[in-house]
KEKE-3310 file (N, C-alpha, C; in steps of 0.2 Angstrom, whole numbers, plus 5000, padded with zeros to 4 digits):
npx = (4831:4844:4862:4868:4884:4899:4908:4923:4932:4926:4930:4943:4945:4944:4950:4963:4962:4960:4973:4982:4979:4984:4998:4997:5001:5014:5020:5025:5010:5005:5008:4998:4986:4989:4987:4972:4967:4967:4959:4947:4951:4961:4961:4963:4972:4983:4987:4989:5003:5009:5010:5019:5033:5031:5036:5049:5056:5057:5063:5078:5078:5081:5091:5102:5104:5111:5107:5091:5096:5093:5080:5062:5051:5038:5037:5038:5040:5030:5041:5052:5050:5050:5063:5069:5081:5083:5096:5096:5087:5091:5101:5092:5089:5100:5102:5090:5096:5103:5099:5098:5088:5076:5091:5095:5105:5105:5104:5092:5089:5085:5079:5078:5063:5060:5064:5059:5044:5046:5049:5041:5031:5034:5035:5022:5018:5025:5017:5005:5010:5015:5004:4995:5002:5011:5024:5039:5041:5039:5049:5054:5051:5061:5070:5077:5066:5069:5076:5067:5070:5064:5056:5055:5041:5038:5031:5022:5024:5011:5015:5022:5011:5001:5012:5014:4998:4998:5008:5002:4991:4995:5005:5020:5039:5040:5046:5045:5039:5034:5026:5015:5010:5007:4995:4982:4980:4978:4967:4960:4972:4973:4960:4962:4975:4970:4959:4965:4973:4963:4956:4964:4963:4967:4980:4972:4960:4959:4960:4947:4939:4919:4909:4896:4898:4903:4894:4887:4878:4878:4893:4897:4906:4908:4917:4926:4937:4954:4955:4941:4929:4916:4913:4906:4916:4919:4919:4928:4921:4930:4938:4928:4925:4935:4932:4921:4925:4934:4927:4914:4923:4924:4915:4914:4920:4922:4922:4933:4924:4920:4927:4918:4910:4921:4929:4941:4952:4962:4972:4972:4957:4954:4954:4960:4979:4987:4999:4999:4995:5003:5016:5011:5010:5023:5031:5024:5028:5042:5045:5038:5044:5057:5066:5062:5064:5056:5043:5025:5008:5005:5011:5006:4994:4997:5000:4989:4983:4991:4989:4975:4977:4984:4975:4962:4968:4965:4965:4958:4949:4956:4962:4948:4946:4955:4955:4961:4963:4965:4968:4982:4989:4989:4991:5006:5010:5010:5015:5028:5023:5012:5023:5029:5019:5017:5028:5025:5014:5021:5026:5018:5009:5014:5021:5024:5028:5041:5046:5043:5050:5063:5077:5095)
npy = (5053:5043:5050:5042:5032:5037:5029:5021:5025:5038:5044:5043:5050:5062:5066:5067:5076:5085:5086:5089:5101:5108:5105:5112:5125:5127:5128:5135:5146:5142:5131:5125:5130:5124:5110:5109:5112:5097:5090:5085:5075:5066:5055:5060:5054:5050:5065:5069:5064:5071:5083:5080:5075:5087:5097:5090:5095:5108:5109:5105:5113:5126:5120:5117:5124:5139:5151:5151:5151:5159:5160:5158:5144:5143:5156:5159:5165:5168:5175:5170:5156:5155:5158:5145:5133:5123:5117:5117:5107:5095:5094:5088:5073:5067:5071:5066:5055:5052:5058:5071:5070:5086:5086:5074:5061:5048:5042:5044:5037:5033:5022:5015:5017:5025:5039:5040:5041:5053:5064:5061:5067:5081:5083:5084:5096:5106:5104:5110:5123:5127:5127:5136:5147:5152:5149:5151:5139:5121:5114:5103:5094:5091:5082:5070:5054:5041:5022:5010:4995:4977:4971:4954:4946:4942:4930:4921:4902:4886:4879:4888:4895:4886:4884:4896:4902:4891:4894:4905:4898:4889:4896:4891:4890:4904:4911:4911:4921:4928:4921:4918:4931:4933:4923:4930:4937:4925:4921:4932:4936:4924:4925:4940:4934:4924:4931:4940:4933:4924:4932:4942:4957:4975:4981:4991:4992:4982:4986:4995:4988:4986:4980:4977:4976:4961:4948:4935:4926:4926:4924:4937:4953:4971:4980:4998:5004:5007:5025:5028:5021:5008:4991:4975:4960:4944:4929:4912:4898:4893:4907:4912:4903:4906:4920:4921:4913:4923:4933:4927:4929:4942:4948:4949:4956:4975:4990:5004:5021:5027:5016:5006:5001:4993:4981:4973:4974:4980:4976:4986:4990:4996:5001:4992:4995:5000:4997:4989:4977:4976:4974:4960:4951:4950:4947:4933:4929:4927:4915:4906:4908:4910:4912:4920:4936:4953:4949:4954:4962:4967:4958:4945:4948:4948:4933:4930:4936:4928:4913:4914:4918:4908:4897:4900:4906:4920:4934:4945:4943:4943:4954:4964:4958:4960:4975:4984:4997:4996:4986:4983:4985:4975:4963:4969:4964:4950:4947:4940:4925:4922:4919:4910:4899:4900:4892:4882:4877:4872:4861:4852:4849:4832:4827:4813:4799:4796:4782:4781:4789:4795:4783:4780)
npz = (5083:5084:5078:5067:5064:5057:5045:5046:5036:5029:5041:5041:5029:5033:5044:5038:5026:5035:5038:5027:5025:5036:5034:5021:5025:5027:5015:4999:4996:4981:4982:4987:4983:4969:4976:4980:4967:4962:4970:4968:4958:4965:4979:4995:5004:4994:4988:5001:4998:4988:4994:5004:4997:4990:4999:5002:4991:4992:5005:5002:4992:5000:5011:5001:4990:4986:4984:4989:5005:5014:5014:5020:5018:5017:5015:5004:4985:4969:4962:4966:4964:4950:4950:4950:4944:4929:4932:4948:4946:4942:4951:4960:4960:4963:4976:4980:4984:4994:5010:5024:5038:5048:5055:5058:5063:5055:5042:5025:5013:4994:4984:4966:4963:4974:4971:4959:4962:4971:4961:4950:4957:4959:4944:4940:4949:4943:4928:4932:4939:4925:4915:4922:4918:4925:4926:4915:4906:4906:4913:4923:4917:4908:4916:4919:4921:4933:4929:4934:4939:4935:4948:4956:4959:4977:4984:4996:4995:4995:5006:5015:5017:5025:5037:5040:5044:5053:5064:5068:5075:5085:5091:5091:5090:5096:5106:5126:5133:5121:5116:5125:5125:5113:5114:5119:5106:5097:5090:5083:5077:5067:5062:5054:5047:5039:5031:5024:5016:5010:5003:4997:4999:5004:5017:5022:5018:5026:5039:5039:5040:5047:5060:5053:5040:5037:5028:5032:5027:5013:5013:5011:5010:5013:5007:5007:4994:4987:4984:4988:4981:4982:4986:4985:4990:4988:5001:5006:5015:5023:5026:5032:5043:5051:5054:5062:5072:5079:5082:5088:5100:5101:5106:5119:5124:5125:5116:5115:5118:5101:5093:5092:5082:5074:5065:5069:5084:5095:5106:5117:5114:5102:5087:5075:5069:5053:5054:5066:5059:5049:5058:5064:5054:5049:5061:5061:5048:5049:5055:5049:5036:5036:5027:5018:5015:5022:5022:5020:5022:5009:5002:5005:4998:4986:4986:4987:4974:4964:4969:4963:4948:4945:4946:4939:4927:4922:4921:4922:4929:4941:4943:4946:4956:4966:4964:4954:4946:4932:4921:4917:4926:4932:4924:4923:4934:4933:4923:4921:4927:4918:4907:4911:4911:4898:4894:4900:4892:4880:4883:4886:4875:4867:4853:4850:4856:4868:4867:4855:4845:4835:4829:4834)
capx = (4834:4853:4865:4874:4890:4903:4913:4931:4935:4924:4931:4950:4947:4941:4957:4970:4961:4963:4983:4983:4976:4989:5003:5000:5003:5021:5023:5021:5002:5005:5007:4990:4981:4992:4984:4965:4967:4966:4956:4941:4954:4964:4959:4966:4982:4988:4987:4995:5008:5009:5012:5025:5035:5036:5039:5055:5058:5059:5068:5082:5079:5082:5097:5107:5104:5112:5103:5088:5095:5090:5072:5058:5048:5032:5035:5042:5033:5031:5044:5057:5048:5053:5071:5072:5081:5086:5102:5094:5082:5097:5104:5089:5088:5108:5101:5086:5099:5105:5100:5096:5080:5080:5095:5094:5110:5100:5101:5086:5090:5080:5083:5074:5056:5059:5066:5053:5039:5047:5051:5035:5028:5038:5032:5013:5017:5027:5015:5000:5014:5014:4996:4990:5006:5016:5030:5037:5042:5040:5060:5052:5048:5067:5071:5074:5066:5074:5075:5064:5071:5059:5055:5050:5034:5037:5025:5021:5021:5005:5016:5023:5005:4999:5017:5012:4993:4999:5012:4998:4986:5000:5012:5026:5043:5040:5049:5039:5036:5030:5019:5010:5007:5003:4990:4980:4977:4978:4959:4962:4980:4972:4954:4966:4980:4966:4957:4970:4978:4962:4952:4969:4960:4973:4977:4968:4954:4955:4957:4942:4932:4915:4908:4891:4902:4901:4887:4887:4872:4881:4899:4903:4908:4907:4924:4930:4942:4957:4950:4934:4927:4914:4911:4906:4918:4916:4922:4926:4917:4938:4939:4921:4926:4940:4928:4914:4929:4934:4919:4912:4928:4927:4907:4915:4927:4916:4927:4935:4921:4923:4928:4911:4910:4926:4930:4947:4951:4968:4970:4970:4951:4953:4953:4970:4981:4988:5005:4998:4995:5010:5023:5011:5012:5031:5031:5022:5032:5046:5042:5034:5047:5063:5072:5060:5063:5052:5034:5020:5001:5004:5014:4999:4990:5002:5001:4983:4983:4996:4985:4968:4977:4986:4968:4959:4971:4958:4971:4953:4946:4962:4963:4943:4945:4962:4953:4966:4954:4968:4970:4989:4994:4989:4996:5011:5013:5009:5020:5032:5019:5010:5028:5029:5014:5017:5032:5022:5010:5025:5031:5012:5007:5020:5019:5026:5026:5049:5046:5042:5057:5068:5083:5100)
capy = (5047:5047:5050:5034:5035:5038:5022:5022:5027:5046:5047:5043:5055:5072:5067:5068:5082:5091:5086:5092:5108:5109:5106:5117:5131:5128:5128:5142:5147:5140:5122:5125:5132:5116:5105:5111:5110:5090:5088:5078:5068:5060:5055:5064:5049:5053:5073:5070:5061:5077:5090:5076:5076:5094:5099:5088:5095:5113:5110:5102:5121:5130:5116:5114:5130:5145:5156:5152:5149:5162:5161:5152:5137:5145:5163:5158:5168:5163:5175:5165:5148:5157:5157:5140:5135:5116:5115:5115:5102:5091:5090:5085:5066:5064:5072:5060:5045:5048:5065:5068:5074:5088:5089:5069:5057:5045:5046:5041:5033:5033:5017:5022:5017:5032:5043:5043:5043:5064:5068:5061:5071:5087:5085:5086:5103:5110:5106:5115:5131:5129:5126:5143:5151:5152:5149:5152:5132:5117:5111:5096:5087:5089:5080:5059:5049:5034:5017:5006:4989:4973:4966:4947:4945:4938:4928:4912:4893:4881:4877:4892:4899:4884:4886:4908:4900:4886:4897:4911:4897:4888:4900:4886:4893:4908:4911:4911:4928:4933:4914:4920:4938:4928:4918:4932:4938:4920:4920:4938:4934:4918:4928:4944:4933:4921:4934:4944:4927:4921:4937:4949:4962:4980:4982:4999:4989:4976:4991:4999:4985:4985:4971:4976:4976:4957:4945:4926:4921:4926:4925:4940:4959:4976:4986:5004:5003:5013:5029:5025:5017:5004:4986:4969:4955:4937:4925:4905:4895:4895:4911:4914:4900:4909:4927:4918:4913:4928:4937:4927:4931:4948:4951:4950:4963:4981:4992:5011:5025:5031:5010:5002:4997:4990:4971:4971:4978:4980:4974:4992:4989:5003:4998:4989:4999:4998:4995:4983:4971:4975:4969:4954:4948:4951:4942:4927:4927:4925:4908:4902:4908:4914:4915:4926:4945:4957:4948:4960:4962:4968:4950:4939:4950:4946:4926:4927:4934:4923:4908:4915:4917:4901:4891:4903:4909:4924:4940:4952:4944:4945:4963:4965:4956:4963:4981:4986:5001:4998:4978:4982:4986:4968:4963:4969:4962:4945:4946:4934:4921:4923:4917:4902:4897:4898:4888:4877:4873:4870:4855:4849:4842:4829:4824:4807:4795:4792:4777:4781:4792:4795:4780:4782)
capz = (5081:5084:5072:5063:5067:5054:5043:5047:5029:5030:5048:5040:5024:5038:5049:5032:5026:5041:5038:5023:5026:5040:5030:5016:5026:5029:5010:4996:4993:4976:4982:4993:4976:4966:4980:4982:4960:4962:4974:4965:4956:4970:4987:5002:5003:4987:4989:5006:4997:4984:4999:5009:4992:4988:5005:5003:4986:4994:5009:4997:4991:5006:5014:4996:4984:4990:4982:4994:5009:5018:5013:5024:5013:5018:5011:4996:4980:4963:4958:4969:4960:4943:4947:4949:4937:4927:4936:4953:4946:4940:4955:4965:4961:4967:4982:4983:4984:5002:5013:5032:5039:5054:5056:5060:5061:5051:5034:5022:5007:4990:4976:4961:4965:4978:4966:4954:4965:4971:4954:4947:4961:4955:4937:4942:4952:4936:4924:4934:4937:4917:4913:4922:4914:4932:4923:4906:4901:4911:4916:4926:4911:4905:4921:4916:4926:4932:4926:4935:4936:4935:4954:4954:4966:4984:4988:4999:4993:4998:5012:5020:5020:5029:5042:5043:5050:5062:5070:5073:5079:5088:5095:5093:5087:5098:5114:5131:5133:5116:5115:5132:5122:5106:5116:5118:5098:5092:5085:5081:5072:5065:5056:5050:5041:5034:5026:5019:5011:5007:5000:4994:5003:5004:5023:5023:5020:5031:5046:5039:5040:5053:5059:5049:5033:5036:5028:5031:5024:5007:5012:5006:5015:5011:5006:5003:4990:4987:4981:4990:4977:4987:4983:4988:4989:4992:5004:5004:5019:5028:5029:5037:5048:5056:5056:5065:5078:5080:5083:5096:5106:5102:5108:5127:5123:5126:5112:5117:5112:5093:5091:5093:5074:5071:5065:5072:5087:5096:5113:5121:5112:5098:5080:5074:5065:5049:5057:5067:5056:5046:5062:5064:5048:5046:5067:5059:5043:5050:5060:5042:5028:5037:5021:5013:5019:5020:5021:5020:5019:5003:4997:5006:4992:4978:4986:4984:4965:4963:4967:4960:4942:4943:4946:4932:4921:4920:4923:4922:4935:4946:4943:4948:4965:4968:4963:4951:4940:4925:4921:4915:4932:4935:4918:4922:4940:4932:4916:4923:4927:4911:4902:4915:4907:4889:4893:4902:4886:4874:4883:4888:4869:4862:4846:4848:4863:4869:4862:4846:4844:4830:4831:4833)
cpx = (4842:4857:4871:4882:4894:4906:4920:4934:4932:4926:4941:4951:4947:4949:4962:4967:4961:4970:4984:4982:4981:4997:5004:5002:5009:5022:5022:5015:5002:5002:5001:4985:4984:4986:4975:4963:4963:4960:4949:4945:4959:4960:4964:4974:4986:4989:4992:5002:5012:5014:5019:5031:5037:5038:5047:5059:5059:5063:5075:5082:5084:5089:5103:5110:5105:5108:5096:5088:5094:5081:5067:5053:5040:5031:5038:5038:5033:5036:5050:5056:5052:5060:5072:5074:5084:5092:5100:5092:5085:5101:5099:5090:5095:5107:5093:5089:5101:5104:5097:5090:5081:5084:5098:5100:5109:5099:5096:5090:5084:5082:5078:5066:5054:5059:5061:5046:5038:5047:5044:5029:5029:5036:5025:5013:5018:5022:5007:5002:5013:5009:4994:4995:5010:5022:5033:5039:5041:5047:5058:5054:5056:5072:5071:5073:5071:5070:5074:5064:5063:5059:5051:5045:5035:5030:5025:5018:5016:5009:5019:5016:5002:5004:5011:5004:4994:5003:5006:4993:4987:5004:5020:5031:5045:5043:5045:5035:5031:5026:5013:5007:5002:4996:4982:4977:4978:4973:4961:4965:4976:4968:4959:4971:4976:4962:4959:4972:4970:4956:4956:4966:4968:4972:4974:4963:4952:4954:4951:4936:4927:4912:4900:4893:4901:4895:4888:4884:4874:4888:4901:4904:4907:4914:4925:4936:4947:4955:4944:4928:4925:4912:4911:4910:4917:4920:4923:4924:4925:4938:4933:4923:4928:4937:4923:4920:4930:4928:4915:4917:4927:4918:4907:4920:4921:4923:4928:4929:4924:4924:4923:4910:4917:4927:4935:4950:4958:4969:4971:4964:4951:4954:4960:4971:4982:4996:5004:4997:4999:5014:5018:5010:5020:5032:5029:5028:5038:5048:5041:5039:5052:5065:5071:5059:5058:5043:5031:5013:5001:5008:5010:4995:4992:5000:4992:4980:4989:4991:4980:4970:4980:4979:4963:4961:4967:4964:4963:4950:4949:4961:4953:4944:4951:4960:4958:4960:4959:4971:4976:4993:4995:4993:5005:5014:5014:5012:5023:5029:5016:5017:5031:5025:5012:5023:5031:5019:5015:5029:5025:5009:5014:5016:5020:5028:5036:5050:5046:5047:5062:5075:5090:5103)
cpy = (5048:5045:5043:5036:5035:5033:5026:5025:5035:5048:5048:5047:5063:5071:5069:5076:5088:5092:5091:5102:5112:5112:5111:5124:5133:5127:5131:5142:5144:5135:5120:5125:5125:5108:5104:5108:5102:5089:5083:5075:5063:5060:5057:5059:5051:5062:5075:5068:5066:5080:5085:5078:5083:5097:5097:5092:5106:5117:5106:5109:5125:5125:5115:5119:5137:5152:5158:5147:5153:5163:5154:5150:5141:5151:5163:5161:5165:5165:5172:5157:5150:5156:5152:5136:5126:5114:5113:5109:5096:5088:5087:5077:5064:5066:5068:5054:5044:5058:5063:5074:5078:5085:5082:5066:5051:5046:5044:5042:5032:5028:5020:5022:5025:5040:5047:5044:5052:5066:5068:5069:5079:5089:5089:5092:5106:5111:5109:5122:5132:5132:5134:5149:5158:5153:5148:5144:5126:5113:5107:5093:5086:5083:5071:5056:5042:5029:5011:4997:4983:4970:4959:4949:4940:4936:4921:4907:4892:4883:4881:4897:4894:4885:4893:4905:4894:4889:4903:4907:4892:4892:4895:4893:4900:4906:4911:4917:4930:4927:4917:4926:4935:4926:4921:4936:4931:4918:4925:4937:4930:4922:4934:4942:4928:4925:4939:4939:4924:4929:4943:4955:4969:4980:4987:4995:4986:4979:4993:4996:4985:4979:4969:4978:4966:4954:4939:4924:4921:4923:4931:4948:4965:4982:4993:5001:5009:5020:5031:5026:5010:4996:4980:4964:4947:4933:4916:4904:4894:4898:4915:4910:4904:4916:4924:4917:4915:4934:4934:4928:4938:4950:4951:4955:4971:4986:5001:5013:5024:5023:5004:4996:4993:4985:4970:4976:4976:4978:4979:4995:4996:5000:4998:4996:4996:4993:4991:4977:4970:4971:4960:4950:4947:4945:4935:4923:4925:4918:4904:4902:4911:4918:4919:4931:4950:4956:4952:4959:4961:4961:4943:4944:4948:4937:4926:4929:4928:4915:4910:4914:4910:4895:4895:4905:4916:4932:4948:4950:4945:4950:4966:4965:4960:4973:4984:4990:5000:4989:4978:4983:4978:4963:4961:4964:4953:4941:4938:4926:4917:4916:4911:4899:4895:4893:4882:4872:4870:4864:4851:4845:4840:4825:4816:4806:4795:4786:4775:4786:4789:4788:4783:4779)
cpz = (5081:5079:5071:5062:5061:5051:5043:5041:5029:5035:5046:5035:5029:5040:5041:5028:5029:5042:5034:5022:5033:5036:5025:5018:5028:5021:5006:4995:4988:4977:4985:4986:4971:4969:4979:4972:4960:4967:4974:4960:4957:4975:4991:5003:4997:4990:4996:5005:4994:4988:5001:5002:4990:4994:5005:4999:4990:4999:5005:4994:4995:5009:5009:4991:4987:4992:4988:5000:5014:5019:5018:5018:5011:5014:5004:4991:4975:4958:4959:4966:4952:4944:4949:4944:4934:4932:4942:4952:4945:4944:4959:4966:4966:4977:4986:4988:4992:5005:5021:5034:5047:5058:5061:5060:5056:5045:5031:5016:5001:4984:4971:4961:4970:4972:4961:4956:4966:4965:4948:4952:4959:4949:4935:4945:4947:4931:4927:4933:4928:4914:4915:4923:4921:4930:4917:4903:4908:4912:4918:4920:4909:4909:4920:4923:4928:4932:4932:4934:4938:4942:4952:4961:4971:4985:4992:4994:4998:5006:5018:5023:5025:5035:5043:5048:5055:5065:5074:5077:5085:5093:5093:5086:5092:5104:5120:5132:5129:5114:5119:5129:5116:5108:5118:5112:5095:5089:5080:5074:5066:5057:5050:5042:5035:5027:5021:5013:5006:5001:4995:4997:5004:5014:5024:5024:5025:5039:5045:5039:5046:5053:5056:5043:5030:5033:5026:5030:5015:5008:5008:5012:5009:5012:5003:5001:4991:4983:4984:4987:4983:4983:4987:4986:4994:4994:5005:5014:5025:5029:5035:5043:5054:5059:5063:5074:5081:5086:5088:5101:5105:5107:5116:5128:5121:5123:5117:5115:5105:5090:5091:5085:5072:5070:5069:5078:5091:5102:5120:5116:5108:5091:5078:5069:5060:5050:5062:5065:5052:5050:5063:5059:5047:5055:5066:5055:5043:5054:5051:5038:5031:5033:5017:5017:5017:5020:5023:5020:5015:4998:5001:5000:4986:4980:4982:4976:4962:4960:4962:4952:4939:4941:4941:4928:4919:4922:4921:4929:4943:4949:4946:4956:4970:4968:4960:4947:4934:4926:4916:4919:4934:4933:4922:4928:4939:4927:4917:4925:4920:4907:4905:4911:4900:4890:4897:4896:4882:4878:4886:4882:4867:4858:4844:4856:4863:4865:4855:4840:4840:4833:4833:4828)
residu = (UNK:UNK:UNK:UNK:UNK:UNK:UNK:UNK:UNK:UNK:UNK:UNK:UNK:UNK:UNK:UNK:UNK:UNK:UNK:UNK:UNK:UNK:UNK:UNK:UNK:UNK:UNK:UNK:UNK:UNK:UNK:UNK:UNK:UNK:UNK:UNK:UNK:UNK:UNK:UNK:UNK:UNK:UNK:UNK:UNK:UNK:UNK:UNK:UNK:UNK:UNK:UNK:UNK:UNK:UNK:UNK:UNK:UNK:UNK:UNK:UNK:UNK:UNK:UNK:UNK:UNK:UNK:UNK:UNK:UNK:UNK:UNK:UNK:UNK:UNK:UNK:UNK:UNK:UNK:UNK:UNK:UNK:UNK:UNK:UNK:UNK:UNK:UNK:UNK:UNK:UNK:UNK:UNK:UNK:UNK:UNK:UNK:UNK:UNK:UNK:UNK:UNK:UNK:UNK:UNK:UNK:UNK:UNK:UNK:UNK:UNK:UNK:UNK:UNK:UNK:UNK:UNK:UNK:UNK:UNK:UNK:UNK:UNK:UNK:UNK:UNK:UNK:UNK:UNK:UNK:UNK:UNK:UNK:UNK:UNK:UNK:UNK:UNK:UNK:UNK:UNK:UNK:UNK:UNK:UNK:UNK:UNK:UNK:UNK:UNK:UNK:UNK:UNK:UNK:UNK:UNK:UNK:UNK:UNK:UNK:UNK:UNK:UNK:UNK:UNK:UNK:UNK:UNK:UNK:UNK:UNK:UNK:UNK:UNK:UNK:UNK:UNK:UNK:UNK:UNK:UNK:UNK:UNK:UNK:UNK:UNK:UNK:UNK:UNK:UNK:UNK:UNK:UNK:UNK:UNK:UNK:UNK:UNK:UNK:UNK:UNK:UNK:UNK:UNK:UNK:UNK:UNK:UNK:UNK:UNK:UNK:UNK:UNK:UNK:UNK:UNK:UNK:UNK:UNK:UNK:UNK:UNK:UNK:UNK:UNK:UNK:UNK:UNK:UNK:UNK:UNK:UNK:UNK:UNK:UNK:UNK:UNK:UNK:UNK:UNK:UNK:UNK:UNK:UNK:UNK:UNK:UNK:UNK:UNK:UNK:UNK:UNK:UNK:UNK:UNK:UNK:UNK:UNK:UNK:UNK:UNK:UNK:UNK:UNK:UNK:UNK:UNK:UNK:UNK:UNK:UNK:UNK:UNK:UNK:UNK:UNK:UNK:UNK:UNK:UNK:UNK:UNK:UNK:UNK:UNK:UNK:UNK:UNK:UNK:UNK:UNK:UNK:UNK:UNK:UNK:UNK:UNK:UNK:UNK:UNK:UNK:UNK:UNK:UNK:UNK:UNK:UNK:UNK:UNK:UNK:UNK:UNK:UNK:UNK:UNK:UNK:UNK:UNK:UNK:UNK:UNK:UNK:UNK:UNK:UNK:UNK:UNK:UNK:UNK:UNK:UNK:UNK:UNK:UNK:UNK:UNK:UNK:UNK:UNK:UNK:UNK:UNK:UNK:UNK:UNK:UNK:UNK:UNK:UNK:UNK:UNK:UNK:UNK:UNK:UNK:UNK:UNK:UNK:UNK:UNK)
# end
C-alpha cells in the first residue's frame, strides 16, 4: 500500500526544524539547550523566531561591545554570557531603532512593536539562563519594555471589498501587460481573495490548504491552525461558488511532484507561496482602496472579524472562527468597535419624540 503523502503543515514543521537545527550552531550551546527547552511549548515558527532574535541580540554583542569583539557568536561560553552586564543590555534597544545587516547599505529599522518583540525575546532566554542558575540575577527583566501605542484596524468598507473582487475578476484598472498576466490567475485570484475575506482564514492556512481539506456537501474545510491545532471551519454558499470555479480549472493543470495535494497552486504548478498571495492582495488592493496603504491577508482578516462582530455582536465566537486561543486578543483588537457601539445605543432610545421637546 503506498505511503499517504505528508500534509503541507508536517512537511513545513520538518523543513523549519531542520532550519533550526542549522542555526543553532552558529550561536552559543546554551541558546541550542534554551531552544530544545521549549520545544513542546511553541511550534517550530515561533522558536525560529526565538533563535533569529537572539542571533541579532549577539551579533549587536560582537559589532557594538568591545569587550567581545573579538569573539565568534558560536564559541561564545557561559562565562562570557556572565559578563554581560545591564549596561550592554541598555543600550540594545537604541540599537534596535536603526542598525545594518552584513555589512549592508541598507538599514533596518525597529518602531516599538519591533523592539519589544527582540527584547521580549531576550527576556525568555534570561529567565531560562536564571531558572537553571546560568546566571546569578535575571538583568533582562530590568530592561523597560516599550510603550506600545494603540493601532486602529485597517480594514475594507462593503464597497471596496466588492471593487478588490471586480478588479481580480475584471482586470480593469490594470495596464495591458499585467491584465494579460492577470487573465491567467483570475479564477485562482478571484477563489483566494473570496475565501480569505469571506472565511478570515491566516494565510498559512490558506497555503496549507489540499484539495481534500475541502467538503461541499457541508461547506466546510479542514484547517491547521497556528500552533497546529486542527479544526473544521465553515463556508457561505459564495465562497464555495468561487472554489468550485477554481477547481474545475485547476483539474487540467497536472501539479509539480511533492504538489499533488495542493488547493492553490502557482502557475510554475507548485503550491503558492505565502508571499504570493501577499503581493496579490496588496496588487488587487491597490486598484480597490488606493488610499488605504498597506492591504494585507492579515487586514481581509481583520475586514472579515470586523463584519462577523458587527452582524453578531458575539466577540467569543469572533475569536473562535478567527482562532484566537485567548478571547482578549480579540477583545482587545475590537475595543474600538465595542465603544462605537455603546455610543451607538445611547442615541438609539429617545425618551421623547422632537416634537415633544421642551419649549423655548
Amino acid at each position: 500500500m503506498p505511503k499517504a503523502p505528508q500534509t503541507y503543515a508536517k512537511t513545513n514543521s520538518a523543513r523549519l526544524t531542520t532550519l533550526i537545527r542549522e542555526m543553532t550552531k552558529e550561536l552559543p550551546p546554551v541558546v541550542g539547550d534554551f531552544i530544545y527547552s521549549i520545544e513542546d511549548q511553541y511550534s517550530p515558527m515561533t522558536r525560529l523566531s526565538y533563535l533569529y532574535d537572539l542571533r541579532l541580540f549577539f551579533n549587536y554583542l560582537i559589532s557594538e561591545v568591545p569587550r567581545f569583539a573579538d569573539l565568534q557568536v558560536s564559541e561564545m561560553t557561559l562565562d562570557e554570557i556572565r559578563g554581560i552586564t545591564q549596561a550592554d543590555l541598555e543600550r540594545y534597544p537604541n540599537y534596535l531603532t536603526l542598525y545594518y545587516k552584513n555589512n549592508s547599505d541598507e538599514p533596518i529599522e525597529n518602531a516599538e512593536a519591533g523592539k519589544m518583540r527582540k527584547l521580549c525575546s531576550l527576556r525568555s532566554f534570561y529567565k531560562y539562563l536564571f531558572a537553571h542558575k546560568y546566571v546569578p540575577g535575571n538583568i533582562a527583566e530590568l530592561i523597560p519594555l516599550p510603550k506600545l501605542r494603540q493601532k486602529e484596524i485597517i480594514r475594507l468598507e462593503p464597497d471596496e471589498v466588492a471593487r478588490l473582487l471586480d478588479a481580480a475578476e475584471s482586470g480593469e484598472g490594470f495596464g495591458a501587460r499585467q491584465k494579460t498576466y492577470t487573465a491567467h490567475t483570475r479564477v485562482r485570484d478571484v477563489a483566494i481573495l473570496t475565501l480569505l475575506l469571506g472565511t478570515g482564514i491566516r494565510v498559512s492556512e490558506c497555503v496549507g490548504l489540499n484539495t481534500d481539506d475541502l467538503n461541499f456537501e457541508e461547506n466546510s474545510m479542514f484547517v491547521t491552525r497556528k500552533g497546529g491545532k486542527e479544526m473544521i471551519l465553515y463556508f457561505s454558499d459564495e465562497v464555495a461558488s468561487a472554489l468550485k470555479a477554481y477547481l474545475a480549472e485547476r483539474k487540467d493543470v497536472q501539479p509539480l511532484p511533492g504538489h499533488e495535494g495542493a488547493l492553490f497552486l502557482s502557475l510554475q504548478r507548485r503550491r503558492i507561496t505565502q508571499r504570493a498571495i501577499e503581493n496579490l492582495v496588496k496588487k488587487y488592493a491597490a486598484i480597490a482602496a488606493p488610499l488605504k496603504r498597506k492591504i494585507s491577508p492579515h487586514k481581509l482578516r481583520s475586514t472579515y472579524g470586523t463584519t462577523l462582530y458587527n452582524e453578531t455582536g458575539d466577540i467569543y465566537l469572533v475569536a473562535d472562527v478567527l482562532g484566537h486561543a485567548d478571547v482578549n486578543t480579540t477583545r482587545r483588537h475590537y475595543a474600538a468597535m465595542s465603544e462605537n457601539r455603546r455610543r451607538m445605543a445611547a442615541k438609539a432610545v429617545k425618551l421623547r419624540d422632537d416634537e415633544h421637546g421642551s419649549s423655548e
